[in-house]
PDB file of N, CA, C and O in Angstrom:
ATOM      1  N   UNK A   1     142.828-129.776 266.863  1.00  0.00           N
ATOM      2  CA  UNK A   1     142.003-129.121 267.877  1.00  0.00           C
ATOM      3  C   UNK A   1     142.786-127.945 268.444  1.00  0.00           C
ATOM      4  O   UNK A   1     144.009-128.082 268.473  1.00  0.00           O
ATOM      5  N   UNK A   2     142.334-126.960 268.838  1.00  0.00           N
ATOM      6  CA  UNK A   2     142.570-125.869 269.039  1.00  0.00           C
ATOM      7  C   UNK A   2     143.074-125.744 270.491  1.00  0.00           C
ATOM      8  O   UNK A   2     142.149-126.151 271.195  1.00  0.00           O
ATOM      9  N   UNK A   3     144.052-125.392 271.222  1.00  0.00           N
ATOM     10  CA  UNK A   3     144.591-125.204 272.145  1.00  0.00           C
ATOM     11  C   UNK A   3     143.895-124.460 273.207  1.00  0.00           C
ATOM     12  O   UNK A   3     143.688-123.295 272.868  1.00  0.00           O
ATOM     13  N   UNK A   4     143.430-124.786 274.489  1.00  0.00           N
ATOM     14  CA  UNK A   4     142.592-124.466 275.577  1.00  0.00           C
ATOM     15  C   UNK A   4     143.506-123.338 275.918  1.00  0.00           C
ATOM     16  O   UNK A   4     144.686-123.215 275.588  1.00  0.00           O
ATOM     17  N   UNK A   5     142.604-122.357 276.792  1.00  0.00           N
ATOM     18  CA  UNK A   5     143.902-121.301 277.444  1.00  0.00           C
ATOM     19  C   UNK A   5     144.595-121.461 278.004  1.00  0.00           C
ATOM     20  O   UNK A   5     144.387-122.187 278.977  1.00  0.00           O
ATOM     21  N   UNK A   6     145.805-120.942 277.803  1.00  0.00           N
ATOM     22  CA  UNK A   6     147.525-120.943 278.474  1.00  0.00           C
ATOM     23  C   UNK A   6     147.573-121.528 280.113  1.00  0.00           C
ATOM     24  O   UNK A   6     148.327-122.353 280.630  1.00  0.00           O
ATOM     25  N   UNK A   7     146.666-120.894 280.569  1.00  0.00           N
ATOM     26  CA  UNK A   7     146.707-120.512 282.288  1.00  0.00           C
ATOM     27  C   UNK A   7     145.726-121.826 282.467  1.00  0.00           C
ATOM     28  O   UNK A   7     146.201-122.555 283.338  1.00  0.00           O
ATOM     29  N   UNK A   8     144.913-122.178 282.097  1.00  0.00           N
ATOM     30  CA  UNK A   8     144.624-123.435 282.633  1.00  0.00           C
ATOM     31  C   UNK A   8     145.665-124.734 282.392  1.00  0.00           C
ATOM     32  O   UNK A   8     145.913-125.603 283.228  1.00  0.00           O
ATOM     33  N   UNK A   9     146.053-124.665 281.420  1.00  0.00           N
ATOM     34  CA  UNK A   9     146.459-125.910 280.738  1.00  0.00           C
ATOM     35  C   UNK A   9     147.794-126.110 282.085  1.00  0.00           C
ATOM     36  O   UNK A   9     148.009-127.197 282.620  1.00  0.00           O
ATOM     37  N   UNK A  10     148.640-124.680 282.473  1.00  0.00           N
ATOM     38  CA  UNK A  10     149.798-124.363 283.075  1.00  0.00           C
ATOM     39  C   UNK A  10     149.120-125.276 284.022  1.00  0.00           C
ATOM     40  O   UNK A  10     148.992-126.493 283.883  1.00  0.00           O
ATOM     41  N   UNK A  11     148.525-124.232 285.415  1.00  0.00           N
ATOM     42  CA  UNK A  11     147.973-124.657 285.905  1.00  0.00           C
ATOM     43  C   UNK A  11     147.285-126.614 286.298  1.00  0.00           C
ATOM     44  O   UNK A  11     147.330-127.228 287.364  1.00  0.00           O
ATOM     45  N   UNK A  12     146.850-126.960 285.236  1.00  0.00           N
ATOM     46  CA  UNK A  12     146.660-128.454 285.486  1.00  0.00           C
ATOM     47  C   UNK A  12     148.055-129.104 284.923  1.00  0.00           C
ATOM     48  O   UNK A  12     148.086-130.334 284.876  1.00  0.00           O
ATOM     49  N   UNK A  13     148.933-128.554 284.597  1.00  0.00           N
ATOM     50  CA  UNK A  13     150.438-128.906 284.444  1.00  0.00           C
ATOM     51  C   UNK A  13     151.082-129.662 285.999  1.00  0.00           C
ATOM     52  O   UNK A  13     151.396-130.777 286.415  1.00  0.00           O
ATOM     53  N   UNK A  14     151.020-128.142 286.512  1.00  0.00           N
ATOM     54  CA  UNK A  14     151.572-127.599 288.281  1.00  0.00           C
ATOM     55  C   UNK A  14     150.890-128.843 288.823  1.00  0.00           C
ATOM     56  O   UNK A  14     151.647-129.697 289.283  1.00  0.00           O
ATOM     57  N   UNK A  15     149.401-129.120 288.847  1.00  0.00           N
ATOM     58  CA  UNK A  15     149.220-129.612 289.599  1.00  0.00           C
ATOM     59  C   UNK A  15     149.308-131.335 289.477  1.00  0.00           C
ATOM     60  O   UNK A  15     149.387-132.099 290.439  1.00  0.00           O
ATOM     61  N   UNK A  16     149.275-131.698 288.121  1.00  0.00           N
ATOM     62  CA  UNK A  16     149.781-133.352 287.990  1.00  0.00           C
ATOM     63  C   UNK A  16     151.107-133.291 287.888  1.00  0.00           C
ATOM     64  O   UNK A  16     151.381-134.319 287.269  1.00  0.00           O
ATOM     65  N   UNK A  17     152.713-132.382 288.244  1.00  0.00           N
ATOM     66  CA  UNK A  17     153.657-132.648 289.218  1.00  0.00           C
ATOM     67  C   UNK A  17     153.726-133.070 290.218  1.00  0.00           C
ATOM     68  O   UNK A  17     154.342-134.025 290.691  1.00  0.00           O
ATOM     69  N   UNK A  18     152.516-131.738 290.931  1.00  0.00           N
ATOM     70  CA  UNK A  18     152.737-132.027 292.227  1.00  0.00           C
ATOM     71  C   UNK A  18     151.971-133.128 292.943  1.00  0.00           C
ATOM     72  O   UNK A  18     152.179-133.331 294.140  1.00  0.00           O
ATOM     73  N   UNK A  19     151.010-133.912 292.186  1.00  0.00           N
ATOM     74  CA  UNK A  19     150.721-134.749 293.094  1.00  0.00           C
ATOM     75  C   UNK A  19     151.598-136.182 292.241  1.00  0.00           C
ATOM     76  O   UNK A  19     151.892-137.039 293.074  1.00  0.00           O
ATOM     77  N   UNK A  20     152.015-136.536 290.869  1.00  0.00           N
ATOM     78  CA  UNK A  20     153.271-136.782 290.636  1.00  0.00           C
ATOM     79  C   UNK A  20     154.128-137.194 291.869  1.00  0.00           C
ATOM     80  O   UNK A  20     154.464-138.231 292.442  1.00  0.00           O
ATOM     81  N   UNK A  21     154.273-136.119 291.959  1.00  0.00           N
ATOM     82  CA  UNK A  21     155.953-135.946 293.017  1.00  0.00           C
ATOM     83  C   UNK A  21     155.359-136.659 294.516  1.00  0.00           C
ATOM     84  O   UNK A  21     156.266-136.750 295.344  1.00  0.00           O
ATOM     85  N   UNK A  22     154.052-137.161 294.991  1.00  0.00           N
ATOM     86  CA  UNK A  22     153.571-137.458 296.182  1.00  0.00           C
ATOM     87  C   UNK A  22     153.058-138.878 295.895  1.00  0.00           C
ATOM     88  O   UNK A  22     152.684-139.578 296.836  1.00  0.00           O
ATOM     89  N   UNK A  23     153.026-139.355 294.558  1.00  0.00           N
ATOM     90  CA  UNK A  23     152.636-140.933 294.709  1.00  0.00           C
ATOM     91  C   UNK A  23     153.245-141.593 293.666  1.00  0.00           C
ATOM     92  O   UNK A  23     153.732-140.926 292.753  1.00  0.00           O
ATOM     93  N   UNK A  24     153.300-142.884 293.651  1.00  0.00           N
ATOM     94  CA  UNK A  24     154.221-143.239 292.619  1.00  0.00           C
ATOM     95  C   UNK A  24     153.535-143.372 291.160  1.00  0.00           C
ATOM     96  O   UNK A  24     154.092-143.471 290.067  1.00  0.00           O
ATOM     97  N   UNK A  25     151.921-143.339 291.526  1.00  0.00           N
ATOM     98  CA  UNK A  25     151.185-144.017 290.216  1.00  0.00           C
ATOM     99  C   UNK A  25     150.285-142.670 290.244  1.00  0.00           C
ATOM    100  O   UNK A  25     150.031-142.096 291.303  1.00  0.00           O
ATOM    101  N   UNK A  26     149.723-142.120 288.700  1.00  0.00           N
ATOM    102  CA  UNK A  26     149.145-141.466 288.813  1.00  0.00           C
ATOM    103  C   UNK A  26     148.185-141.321 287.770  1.00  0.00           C
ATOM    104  O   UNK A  26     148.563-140.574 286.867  1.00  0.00           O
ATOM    105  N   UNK A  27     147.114-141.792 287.639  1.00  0.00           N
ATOM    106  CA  UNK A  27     146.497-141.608 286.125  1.00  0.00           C
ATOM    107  C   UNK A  27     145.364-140.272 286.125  1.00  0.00           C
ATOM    108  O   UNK A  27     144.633-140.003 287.078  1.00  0.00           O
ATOM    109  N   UNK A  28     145.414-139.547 284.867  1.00  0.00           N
ATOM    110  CA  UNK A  28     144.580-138.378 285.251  1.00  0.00           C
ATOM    111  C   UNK A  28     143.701-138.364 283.753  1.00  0.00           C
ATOM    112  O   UNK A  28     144.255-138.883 282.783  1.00  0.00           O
ATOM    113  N   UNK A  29     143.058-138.082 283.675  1.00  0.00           N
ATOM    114  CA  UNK A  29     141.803-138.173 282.157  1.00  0.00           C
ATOM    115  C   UNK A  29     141.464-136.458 281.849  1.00  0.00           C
ATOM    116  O   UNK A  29     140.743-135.724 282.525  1.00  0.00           O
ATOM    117  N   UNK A  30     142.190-136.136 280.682  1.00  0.00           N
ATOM    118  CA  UNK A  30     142.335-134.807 280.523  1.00  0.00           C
ATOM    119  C   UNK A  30     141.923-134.109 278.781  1.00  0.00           C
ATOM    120  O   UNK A  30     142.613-134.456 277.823  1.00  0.00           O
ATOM    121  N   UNK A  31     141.120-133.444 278.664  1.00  0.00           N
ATOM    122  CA  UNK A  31     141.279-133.200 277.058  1.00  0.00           C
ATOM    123  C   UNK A  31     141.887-133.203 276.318  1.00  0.00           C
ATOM    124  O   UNK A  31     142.942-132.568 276.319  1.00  0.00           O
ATOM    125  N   UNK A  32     141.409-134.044 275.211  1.00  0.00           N
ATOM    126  CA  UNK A  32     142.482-133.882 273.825  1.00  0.00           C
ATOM    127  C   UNK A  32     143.061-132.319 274.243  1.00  0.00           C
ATOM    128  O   UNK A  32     144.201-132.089 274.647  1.00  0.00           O
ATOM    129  N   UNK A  33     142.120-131.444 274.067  1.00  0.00           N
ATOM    130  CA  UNK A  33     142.516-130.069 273.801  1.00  0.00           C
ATOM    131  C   UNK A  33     143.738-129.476 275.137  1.00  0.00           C
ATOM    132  O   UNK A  33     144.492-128.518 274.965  1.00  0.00           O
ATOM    133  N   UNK A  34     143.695-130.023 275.973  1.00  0.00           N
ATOM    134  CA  UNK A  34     144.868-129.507 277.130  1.00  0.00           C
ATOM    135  C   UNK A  34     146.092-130.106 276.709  1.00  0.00           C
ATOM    136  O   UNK A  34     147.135-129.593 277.116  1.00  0.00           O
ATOM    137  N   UNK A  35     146.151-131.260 275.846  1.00  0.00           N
ATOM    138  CA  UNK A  35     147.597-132.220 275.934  1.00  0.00           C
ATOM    139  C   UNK A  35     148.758-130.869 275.541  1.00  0.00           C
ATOM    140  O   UNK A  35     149.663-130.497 276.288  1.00  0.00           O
ATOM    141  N   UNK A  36     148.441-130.312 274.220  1.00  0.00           N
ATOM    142  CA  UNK A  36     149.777-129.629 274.058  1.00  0.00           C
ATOM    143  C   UNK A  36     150.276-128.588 275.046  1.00  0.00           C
ATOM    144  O   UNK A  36     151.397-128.146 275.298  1.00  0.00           O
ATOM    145  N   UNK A  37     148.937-128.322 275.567  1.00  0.00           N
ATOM    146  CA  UNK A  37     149.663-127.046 276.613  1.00  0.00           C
ATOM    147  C   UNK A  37     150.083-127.657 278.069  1.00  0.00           C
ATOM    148  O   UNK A  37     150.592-127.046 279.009  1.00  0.00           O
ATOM    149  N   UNK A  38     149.746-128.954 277.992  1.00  0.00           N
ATOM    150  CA  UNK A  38     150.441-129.414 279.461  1.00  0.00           C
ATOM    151  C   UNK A  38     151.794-129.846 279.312  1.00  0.00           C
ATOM    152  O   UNK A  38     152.636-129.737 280.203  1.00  0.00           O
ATOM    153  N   UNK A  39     152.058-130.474 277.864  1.00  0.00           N
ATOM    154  CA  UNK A  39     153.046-130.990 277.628  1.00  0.00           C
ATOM    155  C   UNK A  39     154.206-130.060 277.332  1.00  0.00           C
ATOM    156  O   UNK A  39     155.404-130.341 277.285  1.00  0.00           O
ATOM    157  N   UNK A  40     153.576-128.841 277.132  1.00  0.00           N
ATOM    158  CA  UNK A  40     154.529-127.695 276.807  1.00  0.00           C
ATOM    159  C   UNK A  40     154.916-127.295 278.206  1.00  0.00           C
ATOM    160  O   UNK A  40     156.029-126.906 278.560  1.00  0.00           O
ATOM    161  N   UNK A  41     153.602-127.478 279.121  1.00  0.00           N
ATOM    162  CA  UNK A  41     154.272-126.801 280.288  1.00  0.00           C
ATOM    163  C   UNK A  41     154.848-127.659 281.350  1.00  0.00           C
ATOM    164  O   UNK A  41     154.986-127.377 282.540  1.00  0.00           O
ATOM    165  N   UNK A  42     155.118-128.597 280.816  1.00  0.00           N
ATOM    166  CA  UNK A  42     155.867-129.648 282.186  1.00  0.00           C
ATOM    167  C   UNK A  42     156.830-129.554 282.511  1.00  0.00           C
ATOM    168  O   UNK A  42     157.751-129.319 281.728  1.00  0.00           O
ATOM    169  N   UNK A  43     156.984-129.692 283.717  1.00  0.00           N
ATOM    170  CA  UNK A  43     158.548-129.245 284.443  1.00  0.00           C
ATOM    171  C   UNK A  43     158.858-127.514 284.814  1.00  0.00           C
ATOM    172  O   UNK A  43     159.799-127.050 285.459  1.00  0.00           O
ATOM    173  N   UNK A  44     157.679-126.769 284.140  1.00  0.00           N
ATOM    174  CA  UNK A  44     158.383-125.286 283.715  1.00  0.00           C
ATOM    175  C   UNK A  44     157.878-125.010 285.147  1.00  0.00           C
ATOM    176  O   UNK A  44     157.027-125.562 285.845  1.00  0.00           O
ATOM    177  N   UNK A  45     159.029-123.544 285.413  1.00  0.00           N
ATOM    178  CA  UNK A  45     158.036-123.029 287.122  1.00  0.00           C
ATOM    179  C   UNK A  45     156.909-122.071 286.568  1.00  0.00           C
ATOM    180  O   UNK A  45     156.803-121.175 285.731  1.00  0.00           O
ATOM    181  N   UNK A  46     156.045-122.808 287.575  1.00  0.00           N
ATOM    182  CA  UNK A  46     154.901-122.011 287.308  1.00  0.00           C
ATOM    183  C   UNK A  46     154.572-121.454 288.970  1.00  0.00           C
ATOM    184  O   UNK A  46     154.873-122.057 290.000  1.00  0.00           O
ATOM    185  N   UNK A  47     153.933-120.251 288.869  1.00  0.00           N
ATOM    186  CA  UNK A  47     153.180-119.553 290.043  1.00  0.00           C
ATOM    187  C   UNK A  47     151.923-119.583 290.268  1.00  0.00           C
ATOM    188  O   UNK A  47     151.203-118.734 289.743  1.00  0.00           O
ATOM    189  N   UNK A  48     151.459-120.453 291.000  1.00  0.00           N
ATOM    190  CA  UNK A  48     150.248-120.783 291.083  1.00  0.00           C
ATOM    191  C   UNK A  48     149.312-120.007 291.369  1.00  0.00           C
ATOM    192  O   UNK A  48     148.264-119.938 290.728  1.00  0.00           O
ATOM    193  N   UNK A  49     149.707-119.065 292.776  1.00  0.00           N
ATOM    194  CA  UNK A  49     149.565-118.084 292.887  1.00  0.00           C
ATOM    195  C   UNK A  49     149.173-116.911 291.749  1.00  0.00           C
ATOM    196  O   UNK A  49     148.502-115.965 292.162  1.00  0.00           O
ATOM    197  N   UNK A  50     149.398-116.924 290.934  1.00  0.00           N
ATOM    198  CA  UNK A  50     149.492-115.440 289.906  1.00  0.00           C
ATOM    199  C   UNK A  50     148.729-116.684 288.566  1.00  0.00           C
ATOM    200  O   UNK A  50     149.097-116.332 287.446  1.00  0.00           O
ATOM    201  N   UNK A  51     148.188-117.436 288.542  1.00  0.00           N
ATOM    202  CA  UNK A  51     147.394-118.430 287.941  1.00  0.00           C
ATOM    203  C   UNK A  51     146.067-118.175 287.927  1.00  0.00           C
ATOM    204  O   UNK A  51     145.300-118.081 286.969  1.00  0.00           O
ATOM    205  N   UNK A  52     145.752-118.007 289.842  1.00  0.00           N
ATOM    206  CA  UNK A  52     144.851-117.403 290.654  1.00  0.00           C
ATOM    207  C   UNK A  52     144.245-116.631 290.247  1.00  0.00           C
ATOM    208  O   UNK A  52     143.100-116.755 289.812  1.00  0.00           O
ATOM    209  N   UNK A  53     145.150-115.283 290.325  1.00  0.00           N
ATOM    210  CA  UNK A  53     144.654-114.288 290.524  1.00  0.00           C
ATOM    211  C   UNK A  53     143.633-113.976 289.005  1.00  0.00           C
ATOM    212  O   UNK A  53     143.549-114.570 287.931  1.00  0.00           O
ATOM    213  N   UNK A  54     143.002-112.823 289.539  1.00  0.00           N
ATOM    214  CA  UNK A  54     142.037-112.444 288.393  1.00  0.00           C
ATOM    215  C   UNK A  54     142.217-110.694 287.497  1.00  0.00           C
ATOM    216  O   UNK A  54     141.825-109.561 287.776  1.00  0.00           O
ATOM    217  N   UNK A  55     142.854-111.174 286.584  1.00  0.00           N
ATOM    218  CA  UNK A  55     143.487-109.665 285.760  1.00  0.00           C
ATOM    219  C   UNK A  55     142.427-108.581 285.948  1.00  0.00           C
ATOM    220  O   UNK A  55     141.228-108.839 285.844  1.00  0.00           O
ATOM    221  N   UNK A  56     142.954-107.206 286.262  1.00  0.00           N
ATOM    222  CA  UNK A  56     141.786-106.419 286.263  1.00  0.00           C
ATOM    223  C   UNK A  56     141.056-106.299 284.767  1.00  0.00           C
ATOM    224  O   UNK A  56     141.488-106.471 283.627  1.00  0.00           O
ATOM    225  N   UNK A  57     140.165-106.045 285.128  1.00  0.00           N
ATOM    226  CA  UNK A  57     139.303-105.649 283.796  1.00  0.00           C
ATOM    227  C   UNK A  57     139.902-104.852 282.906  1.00  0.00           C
ATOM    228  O   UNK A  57     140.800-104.162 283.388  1.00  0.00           O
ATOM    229  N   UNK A  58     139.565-104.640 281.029  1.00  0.00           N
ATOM    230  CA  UNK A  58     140.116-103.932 280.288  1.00  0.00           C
ATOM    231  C   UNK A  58     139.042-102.893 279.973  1.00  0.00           C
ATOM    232  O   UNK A  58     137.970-103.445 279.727  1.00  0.00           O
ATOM    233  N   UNK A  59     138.995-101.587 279.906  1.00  0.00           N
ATOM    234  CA  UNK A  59     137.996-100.904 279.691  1.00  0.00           C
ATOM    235  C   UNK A  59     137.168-101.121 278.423  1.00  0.00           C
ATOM    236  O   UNK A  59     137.378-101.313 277.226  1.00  0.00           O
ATOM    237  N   UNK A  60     136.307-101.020 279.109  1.00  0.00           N
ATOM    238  CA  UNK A  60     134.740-101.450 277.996  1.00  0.00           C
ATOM    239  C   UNK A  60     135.043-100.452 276.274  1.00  0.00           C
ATOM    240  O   UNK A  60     134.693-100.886 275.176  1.00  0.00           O
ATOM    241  N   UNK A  61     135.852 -98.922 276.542  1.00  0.00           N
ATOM    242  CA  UNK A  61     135.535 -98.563 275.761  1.00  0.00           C
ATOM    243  C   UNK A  61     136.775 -97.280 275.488  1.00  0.00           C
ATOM    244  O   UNK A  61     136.943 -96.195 276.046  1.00  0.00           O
ATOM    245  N   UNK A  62     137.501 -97.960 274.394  1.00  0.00           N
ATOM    246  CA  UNK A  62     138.987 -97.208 274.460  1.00  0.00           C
ATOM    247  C   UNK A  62     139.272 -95.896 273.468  1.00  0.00           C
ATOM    248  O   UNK A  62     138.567 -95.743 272.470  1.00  0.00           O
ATOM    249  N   UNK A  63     140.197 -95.085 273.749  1.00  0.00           N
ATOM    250  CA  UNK A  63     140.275 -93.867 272.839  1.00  0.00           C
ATOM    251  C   UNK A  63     140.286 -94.319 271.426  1.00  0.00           C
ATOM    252  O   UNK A  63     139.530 -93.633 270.737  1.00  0.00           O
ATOM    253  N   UNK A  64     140.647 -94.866 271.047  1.00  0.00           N
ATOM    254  CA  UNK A  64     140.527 -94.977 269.818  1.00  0.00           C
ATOM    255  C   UNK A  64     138.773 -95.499 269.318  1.00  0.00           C
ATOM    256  O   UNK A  64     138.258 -94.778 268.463  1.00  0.00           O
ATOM    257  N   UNK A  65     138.038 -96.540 269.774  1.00  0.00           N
ATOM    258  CA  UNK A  65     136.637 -96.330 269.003  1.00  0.00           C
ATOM    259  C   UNK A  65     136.003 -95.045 269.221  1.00  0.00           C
ATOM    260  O   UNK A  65     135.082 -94.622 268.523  1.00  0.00           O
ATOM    261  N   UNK A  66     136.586 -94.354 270.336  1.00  0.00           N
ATOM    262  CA  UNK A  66     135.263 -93.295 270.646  1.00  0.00           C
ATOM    263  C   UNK A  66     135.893 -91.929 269.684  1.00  0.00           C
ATOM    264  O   UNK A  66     135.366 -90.821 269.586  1.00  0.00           O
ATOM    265  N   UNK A  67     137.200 -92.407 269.019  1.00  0.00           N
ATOM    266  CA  UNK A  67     137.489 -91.353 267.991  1.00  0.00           C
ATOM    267  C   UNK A  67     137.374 -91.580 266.447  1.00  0.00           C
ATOM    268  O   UNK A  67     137.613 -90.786 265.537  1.00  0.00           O
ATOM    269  N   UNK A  68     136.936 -92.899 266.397  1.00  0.00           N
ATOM    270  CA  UNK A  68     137.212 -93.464 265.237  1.00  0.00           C
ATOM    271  C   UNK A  68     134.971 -93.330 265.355  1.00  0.00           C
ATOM    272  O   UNK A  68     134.368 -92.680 264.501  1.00  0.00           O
ATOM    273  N   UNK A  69     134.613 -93.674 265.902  1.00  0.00           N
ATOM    274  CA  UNK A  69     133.037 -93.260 266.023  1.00  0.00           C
ATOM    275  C   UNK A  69     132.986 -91.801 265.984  1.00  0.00           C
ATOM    276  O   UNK A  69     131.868 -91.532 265.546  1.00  0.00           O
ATOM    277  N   UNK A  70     133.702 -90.596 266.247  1.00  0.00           N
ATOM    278  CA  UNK A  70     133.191 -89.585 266.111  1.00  0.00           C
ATOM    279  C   UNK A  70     133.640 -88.728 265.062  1.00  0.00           C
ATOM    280  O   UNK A  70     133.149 -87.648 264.733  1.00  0.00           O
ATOM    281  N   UNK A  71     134.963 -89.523 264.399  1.00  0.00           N
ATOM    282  CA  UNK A  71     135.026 -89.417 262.740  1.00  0.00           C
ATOM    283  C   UNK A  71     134.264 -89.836 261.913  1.00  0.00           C
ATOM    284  O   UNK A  71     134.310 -89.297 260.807  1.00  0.00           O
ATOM    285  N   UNK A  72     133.139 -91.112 262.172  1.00  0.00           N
ATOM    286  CA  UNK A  72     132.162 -91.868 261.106  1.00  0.00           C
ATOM    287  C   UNK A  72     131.087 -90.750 261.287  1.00  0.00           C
ATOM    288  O   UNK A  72     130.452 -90.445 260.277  1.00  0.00           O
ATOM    289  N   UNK A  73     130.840 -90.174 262.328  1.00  0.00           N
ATOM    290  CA  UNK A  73     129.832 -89.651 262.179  1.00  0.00           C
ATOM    291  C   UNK A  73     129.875 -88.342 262.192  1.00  0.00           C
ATOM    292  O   UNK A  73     128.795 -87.762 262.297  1.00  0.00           O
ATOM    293  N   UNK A  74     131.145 -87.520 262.088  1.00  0.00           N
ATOM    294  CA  UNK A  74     131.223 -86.444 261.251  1.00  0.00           C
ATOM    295  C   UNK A  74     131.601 -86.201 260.298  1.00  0.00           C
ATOM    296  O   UNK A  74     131.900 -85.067 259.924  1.00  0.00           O
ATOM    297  N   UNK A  75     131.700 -87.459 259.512  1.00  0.00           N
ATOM    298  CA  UNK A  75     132.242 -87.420 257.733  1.00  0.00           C
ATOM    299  C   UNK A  75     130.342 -88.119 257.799  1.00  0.00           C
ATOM    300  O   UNK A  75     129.606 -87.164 257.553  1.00  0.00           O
ATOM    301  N   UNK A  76     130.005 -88.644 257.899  1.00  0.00           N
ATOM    302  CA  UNK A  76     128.222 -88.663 258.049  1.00  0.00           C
ATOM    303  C   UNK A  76     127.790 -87.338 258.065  1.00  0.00           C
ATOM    304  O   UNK A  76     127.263 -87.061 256.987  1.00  0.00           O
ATOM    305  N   UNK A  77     127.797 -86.627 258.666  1.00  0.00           N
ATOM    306  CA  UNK A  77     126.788 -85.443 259.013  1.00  0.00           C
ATOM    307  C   UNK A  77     127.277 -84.533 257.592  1.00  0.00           C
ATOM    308  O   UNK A  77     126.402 -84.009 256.902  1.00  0.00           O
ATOM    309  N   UNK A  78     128.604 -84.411 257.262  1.00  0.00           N
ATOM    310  CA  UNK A  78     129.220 -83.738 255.960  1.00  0.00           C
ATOM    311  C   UNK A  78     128.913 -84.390 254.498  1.00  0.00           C
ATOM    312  O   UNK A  78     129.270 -83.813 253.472  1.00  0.00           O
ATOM    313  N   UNK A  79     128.387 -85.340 254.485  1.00  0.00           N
ATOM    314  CA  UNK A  79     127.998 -85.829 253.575  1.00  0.00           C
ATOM    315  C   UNK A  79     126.297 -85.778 253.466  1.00  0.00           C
ATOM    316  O   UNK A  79     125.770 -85.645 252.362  1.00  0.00           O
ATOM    317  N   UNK A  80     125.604 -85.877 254.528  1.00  0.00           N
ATOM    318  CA  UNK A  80     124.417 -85.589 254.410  1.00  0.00           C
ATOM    319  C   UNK A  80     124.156 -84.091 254.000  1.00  0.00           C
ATOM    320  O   UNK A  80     123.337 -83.682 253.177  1.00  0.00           O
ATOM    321  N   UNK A  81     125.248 -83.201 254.943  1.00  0.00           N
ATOM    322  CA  UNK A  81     124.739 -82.041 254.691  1.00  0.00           C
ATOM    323  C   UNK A  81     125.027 -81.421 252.975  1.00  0.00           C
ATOM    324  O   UNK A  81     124.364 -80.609 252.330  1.00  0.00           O
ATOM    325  N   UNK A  82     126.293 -82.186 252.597  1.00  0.00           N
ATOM    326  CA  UNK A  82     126.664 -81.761 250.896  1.00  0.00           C
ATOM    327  C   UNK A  82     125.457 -82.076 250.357  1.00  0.00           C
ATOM    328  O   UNK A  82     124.992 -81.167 249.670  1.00  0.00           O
ATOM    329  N   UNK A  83     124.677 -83.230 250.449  1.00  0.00           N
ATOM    330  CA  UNK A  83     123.810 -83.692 249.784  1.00  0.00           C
ATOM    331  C   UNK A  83     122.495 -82.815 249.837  1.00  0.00           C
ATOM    332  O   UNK A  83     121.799 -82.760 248.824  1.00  0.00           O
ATOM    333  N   UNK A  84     122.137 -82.147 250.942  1.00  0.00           N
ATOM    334  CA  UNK A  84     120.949 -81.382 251.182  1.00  0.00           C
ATOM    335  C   UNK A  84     121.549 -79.891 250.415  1.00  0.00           C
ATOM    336  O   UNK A  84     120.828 -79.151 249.745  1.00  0.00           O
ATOM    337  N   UNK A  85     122.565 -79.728 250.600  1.00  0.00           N
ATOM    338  CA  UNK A  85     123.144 -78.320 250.133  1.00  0.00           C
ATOM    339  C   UNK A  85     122.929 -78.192 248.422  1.00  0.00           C
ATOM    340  O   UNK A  85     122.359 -77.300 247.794  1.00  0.00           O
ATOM    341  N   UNK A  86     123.560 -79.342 247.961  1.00  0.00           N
ATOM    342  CA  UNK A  86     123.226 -79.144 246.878  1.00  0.00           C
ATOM    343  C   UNK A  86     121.970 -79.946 245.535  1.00  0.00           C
ATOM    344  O   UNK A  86     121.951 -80.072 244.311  1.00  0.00           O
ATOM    345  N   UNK A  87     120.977 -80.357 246.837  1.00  0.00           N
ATOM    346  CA  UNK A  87     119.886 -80.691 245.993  1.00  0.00           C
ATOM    347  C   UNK A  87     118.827 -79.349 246.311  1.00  0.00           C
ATOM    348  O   UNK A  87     117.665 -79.224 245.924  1.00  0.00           O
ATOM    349  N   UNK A  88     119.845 -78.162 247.358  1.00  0.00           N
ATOM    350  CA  UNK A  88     118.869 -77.071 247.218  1.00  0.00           C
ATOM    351  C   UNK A  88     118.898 -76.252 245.811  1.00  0.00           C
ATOM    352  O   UNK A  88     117.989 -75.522 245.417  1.00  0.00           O
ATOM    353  N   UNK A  89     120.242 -76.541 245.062  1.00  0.00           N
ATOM    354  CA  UNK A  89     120.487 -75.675 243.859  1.00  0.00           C
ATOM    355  C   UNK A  89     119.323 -75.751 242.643  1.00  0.00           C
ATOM    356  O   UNK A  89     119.450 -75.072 241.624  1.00  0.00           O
TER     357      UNK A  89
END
């Protein structure tokens, strides 16, 4: 099974320490899919804080498609136009 994201798995790491560390018994019922990333993250410091937070957005639309789109469609327009050019001959 495929590994849940990093920041949650951390996250529910942090927090069965810390309540861990406040009782002696603790049973918690967690996805197959979280085990490796909790188990990876136990003990590690984590910032809960910066867990939180919410990454800014990545732009919808980066230099490279809007150059790599305006090469498809001017090797398009050069190929249509060869084609009209020389079915005028």
């Amino acid at each position: 099974m495929k590994n849940l994201p990093l920041s949650l798995c951390r996250f529910m790491s942090s927090m069965l320490i810390k309540v861990a560390c406040e009782h002696s018994s603790v049973v918690a019922v967690v996805g197959k899919g979280h085990l490796p990333g909790i188990k990876k993250n136990w003990k590690q410091p984590i910032e809960v804080k910066e867990l939180l937070s919410i990454p800014s957005p990545k732009p919808l639309i980066s230099v490279a498609k809007i150059v790599t789109t305006l090469g498809v469609a001017v090797a398009g327009v050069a190929i249509i136009s060869g084609i009209y050019v020389s079915s005028k001959k």
